[in-house]
C-alpha positions, -999 to +999 in steps of 0.1 A: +569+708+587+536+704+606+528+719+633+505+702+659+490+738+679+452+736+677+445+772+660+409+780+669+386+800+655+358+823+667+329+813+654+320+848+635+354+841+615+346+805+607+336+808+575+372+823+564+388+789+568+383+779+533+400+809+525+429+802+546+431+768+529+434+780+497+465+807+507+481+781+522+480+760+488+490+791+472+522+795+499+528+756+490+534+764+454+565+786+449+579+760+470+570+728+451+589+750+421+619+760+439+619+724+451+611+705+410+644+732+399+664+720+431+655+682+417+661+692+382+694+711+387+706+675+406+693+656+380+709+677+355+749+673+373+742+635+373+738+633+337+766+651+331+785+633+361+778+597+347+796+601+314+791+567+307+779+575+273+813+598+263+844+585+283+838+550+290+862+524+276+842+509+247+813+528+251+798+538+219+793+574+204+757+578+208+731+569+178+696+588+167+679+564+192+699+582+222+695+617+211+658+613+200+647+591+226+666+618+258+651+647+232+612+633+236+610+617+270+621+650+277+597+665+267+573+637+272+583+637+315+581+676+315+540+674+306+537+646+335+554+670+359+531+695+351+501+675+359+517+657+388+520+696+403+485+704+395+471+671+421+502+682+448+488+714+449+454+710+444+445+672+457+429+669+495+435+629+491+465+617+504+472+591+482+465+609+452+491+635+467+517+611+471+515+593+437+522+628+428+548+637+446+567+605+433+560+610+397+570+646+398+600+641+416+614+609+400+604+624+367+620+658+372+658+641+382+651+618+350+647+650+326+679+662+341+696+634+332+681+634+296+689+670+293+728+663+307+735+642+284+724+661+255+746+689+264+774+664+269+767+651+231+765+689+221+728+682+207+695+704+208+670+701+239+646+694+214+639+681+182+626+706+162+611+690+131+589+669+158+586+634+175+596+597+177+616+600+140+639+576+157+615+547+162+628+532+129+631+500+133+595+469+136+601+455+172+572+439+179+544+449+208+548+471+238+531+459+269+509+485+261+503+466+234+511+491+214+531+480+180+565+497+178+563+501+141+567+538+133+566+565+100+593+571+083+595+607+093+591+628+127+556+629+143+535+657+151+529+648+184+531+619+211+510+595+225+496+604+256+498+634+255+471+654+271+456+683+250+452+720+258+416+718+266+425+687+291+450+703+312+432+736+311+403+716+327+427+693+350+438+729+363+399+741+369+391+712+384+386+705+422+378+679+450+370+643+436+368+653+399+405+667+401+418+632+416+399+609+390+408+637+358+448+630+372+446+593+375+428+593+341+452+618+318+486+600+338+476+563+332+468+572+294+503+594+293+519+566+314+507+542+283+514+561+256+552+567+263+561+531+270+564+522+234+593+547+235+605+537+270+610+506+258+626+512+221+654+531+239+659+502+263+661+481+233+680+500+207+700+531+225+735+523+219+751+541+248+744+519+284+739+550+302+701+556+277+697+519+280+696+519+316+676+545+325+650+535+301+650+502+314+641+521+346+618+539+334+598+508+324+599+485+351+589+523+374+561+532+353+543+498+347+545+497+383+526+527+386+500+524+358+489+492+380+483+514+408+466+537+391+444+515+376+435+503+413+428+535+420+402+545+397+387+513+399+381+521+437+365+554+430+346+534+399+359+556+370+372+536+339+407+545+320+408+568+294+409+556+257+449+558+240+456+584+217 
């Protein structure tokens, strides 16, 4: 909680004030973990709270669609924490730091959820012969404008993902840079997951997986928009899909 006490410093001890900002980022970040498992953990006892997708009247058993689709967005979610922690800790601009804070926090309760209900259906966390083997079925364009036309077989990777080399350099990163490197790899990750976002809100069987990536859309969209506004302010241009 702030605290409003002027602190002042003698001017032959000025000079350590960066230093002091930079351990008091340091002190912010076993907090902003302890706080993503807190968000996690409550994500987690709603999934397996809403059993929806087991016990309900009617409700089917779930299909591939629901187990893939809460396997990947896991998995998809978890790499958009990760970057949404690196601007909390590291960002100076407020608005930065609070489209961060909402993506990692939102995103964090949604992989408990995922990860819930998998235990629920007694499936894997993961999917280990790879991605997106569940997008079967030709459902015409994203608003991405992606097509949702998929292999035959599990993919190597997602879309949107950001590589290696890119987070390693989102981590290095400081100042403006780091803001404009965030806005860039999240838009392009916020892009490439809506073709699945929205093959699970149209094909999931269970209402529970429908619903929440129905959320997950109309969320998402919503924030791409505002990221686009904001690297158009600081004159930087989106990221090519991948």
């Amino acid at each position: 909680m702030p605290v409003d006490t002027e602190i002042e410093i003698e001017p032959d001890v000025a000079g350590d004030s960066a230093g002091l900002g930079a351990q008091a980022r340091r002190q912010r970040t076993p907090l902003l973990v302890l706080g993503a498992i807190g968000i996690l953990l409550i994500g987690f006892a709603v999934g397996v709270l809403a059993r929806l997708p087991l016990d309900s009247n009617g409700e089917p058993d779930p299909s591939a669609v629901d187990i893939g689709f809460s396997q990947d967005m896991s998995a998809h979610h978890a790499q958009a924490v990760e970057m949404a922690g690196i601007a909390l800790i590291g960002s100076a601009d407020n608005d930065v730091r609070r489209l961060a804070y909402d993506i990692l926090t939102t995103q964090q309760g949604q992989i408990g959820r995922l990860q819930g209900w998998l235990q629920m259906w007694g499936k894997p966390n993961q999917n280990v012969d790879g991605y997106m083997g569940w997008m079967t079925e030709q459902s015409g364009h994203s608003h991405s404008g992606a097509d949702h036309t998929m292999s035959s077989g599990p993919s190597a990777a997602m879309p949107g993902m950001a590589t290696t080399a890119e987070l390693t350099a989102l981590r290095q990163a400081t100042g403006s840079a780091l803001d404009t490197m965030f806005l860039q790899l999240m838009l392009r990750h916020h892009q490439g997951g809506f073709s699945m976002i929205e093959y699970g809100a149209q094909h999931a069987e269970t209402t529970a997986v429908r619903t929440l990536a129905a959320t997950m859309a109309t969320t998402q969209q919503g924030e791409a928009q505002l990221i686009t506004t904001m690297l158009t302010a600081r004159n930087a241009t989106p990221l090519p899909l991948n």
